[in-house]
C-alpha positions in Angstrom: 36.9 -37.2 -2.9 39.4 -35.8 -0.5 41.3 -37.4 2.5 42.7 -35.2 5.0 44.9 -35.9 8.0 47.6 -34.1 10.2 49.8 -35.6 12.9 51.8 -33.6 15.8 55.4 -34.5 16.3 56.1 -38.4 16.1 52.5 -39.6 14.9 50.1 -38.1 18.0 46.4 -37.4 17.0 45.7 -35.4 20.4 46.3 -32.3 21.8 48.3 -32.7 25.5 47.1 -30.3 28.1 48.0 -26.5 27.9 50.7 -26.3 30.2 52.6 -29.9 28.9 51.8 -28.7 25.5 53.4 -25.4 25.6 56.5 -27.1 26.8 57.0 -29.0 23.9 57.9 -27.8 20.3 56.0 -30.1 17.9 55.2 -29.0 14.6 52.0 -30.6 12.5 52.3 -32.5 9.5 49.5 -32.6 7.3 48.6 -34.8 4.3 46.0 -34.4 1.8 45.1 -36.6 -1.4 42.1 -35.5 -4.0 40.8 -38.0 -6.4 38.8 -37.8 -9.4 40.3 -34.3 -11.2 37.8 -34.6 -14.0 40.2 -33.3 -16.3 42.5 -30.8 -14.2 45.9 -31.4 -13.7 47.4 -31.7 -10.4 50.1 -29.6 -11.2 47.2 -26.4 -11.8 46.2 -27.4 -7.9 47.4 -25.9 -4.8 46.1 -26.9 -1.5 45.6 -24.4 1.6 45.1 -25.1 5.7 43.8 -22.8 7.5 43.2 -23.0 11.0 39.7 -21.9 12.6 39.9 -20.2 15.9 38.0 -20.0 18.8 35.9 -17.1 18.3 38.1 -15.6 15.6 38.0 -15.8 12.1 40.3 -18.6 10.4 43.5 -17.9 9.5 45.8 -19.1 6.6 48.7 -21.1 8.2 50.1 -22.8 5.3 50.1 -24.0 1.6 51.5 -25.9 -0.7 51.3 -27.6 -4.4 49.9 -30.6 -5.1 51.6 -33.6 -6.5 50.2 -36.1 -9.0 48.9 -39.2 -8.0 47.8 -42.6 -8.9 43.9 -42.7 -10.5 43.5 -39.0 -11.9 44.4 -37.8 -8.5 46.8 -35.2 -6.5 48.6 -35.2 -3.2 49.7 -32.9 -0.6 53.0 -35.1 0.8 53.5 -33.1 3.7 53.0 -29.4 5.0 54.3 -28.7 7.9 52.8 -26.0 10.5 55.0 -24.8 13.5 54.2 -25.4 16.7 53.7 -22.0 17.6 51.1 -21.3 14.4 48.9 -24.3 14.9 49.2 -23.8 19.4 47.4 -20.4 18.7 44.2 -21.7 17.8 43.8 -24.2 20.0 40.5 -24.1 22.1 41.2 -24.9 25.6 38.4 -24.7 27.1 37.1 -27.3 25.7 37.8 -31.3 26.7 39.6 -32.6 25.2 41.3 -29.4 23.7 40.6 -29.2 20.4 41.6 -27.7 16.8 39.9 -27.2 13.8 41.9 -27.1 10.3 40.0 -26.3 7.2 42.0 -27.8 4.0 41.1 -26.1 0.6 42.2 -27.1 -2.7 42.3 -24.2 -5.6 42.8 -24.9 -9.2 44.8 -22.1 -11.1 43.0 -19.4 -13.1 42.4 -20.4 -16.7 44.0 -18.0 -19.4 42.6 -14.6 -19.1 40.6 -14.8 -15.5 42.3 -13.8 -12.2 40.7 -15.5 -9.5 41.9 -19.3 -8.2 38.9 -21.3 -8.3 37.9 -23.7 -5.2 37.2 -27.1 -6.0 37.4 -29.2 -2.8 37.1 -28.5 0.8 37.4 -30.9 3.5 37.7 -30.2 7.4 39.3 -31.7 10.3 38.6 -31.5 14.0 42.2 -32.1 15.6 42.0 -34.3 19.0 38.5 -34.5 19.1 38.2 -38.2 19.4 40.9 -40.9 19.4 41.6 -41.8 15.7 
């Protein structure tokens, strides 16, 4: 199970319009909290946003390690994206303007592999709807 969620500057869950937004110099906070490891440590885990945009492929923005949790779980406390990374994938055009993060959660190679394996996904559709 995964819970994801990212706020702009002082808690807002929407997107203002282009010319008010580029104004300001907010940064994103997100959060992130995985439960049921079945066995991996949350230290092994890293989590990764990338953001998806309009008509271009996503792009890494930020990650971070995970933090133990309560209930054989980890947590992302808070990454924080600059206003500037997470403004250039905003889609304008549509209405509301909207943003779409993808959060992925890797668990570190075992002894003697190379690659980080992937073992939860979760996505978010930033000021889509009023939360």
């Amino acid at each position: 199970m995964v819970r994801f969620a990212c706020v702009i500057g002082d808690d807002r869950s929407q997107i203002f319009p282009r010319e008010r937004e580029e104004d300001v110099d907010d940064e994103m906070q997100c959060q992130a909290s995985v439960r049921d490891l079945g066995g991996r440590s949350a230290r092994d885990l890293v989590a990764e946003v990338s953001l998806v945009r309009p008509g271009g492929p996503p792009r890494v923005a930020g990650s971070d390690k995970l933090s133990p949790a309560a209930r054989d779980g980890a947590e992302l406390q808070a990454l924080i994206l600059p206003h500037a990374t997470w403004l250039s994938a905003v889609d304008w055009r549509a209405r509301p303007p909207r943003l779409r993060l993808v959060l992925r959660i890797y668990d570190r190679p075992s002894p003697g592999q190379k690659r980080w394996r992937l073992v939860a996904s979760s996505q978010l559709d930033f000021g889509r709807r009023k939360r």
